[in-house]
C-alpha positions as semicolon CSV with decimal commas, in nm:
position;residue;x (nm);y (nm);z (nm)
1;X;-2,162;-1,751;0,609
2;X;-2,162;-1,516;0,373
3;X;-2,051;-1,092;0,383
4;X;-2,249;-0,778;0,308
5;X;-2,079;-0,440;0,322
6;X;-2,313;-0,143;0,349
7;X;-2,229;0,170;0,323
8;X;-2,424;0,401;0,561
9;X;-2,539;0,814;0,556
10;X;-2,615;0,916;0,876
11;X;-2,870;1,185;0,999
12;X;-2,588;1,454;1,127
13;X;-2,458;1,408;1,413
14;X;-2,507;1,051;1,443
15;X;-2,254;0,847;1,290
16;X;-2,090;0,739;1,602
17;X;-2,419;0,661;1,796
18;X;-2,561;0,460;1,467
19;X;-2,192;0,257;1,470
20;X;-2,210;0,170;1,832
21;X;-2,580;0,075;1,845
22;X;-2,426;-0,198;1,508
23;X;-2,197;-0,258;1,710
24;X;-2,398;-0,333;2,059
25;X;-2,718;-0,518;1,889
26;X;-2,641;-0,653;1,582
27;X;-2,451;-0,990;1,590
28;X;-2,448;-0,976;1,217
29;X;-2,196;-0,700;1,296
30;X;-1,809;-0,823;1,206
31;X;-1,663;-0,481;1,146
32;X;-1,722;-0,070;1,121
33;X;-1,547;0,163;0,948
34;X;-1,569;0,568;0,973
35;X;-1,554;0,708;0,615
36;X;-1,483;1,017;0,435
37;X;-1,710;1,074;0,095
38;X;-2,069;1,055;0,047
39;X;-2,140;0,815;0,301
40;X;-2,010;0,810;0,713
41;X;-1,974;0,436;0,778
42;X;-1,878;0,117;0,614
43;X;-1,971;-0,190;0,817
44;X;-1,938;-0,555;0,714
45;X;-2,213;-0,808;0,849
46;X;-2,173;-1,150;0,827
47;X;-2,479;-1,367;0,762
48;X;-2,569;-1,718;0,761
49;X;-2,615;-1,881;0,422
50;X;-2,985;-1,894;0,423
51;X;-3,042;-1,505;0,552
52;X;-3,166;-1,305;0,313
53;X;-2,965;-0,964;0,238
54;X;-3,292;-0,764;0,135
55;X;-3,489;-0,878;0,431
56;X;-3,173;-0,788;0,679
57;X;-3,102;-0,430;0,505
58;X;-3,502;-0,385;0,473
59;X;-3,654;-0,510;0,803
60;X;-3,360;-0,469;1,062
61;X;-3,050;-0,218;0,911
62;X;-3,288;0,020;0,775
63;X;-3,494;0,062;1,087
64;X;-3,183;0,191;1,330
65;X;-3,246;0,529;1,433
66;X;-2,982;0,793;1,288
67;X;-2,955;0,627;0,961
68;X;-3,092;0,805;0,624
69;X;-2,971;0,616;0,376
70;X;-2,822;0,235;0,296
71;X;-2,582;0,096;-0,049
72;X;-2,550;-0,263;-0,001
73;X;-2,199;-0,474;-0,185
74;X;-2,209;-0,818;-0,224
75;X;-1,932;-0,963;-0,171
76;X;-1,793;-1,299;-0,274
77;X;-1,473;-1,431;-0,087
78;X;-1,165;-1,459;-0,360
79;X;-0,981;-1,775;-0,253
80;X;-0,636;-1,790;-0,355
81;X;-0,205;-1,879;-0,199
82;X;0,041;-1,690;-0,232
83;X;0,240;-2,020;-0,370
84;X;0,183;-2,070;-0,725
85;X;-0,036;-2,448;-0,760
86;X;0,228;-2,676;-0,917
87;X;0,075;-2,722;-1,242
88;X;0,129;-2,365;-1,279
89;X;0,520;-2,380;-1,229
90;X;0,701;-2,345;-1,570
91;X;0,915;-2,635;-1,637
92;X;1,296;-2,643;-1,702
93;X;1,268;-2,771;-2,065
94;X;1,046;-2,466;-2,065
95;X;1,290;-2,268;-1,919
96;X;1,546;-2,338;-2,194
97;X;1,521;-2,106;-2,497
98;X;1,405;-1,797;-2,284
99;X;1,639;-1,491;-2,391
100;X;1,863;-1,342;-2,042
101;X;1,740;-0,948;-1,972
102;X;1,972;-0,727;-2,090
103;X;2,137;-0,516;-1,836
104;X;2,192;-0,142;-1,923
C-alpha cells in the first residue's frame, strides 16, 4: 500500500457533502480532515502498490461533484523506534574523557 494526501477546494458550500461522498464511495478513503487556508479538506487515500496516483486523482477524485480543485503529496512512510539501534549506543570507553556540565 502506499498513501496520497490531497488537499481539496471545494465549490462553496460543499465541503462537507464532497467529504462524506470520500467517505461513503471511495475505499481508497483512510482519513478526512476539515482545513483552514486555501484549501477545505485534507484526505489521505491509501492505494495498492500498483495503482497509479495520476490515474486515481485524474479519472476518479477529480470527477466528484463539489470539488474545484486537487494538490496531490506523496508521501513515503519514515520508519524509525524510539530505542536507539545498538550500534548507535556510545560506549563506556567512549564515555570516559567527556567533560561534566557545569551547573550555574
Amino acid at each position: 500500500m502506499k498513501s496520497l494526501f490531497v488537499q481539496i477546494k471545494c465549490e462553496l458550500t460543499k465541503a462537507y457533502d464532497v467529504a462524506g461522498h470520500l467517505i461513503d464511495n471511495f475505499p481508497e478513503t483512510a482519513e478526512v480532515y476539515s482545513t483552514s487556508g486555501t484549501y477545505d479538506l485534507l484526505a489521505k487515500f491509501e492505494l495498492s502498490d500498483e495503482r497509479s496516483f495520476g490515474e486515481f486523482v485524474t479519472k476518479k477524485l477529480q470527477k466528484v461533484p463539489g470539488i474545484r480543485d486537487t494538490y496531490s503529496i506523496v508521501a513515503f512512510k519514515f520508519r524509525w523506534t524510539a530505542e536507539p539501534a545498538a550500534e548507535f549506543e556510545p560506549r563506556p570507553e567512549d564515555m570516559v574523557d567527556r567533560p561534566k556540565p557545569r551547573v550555574s
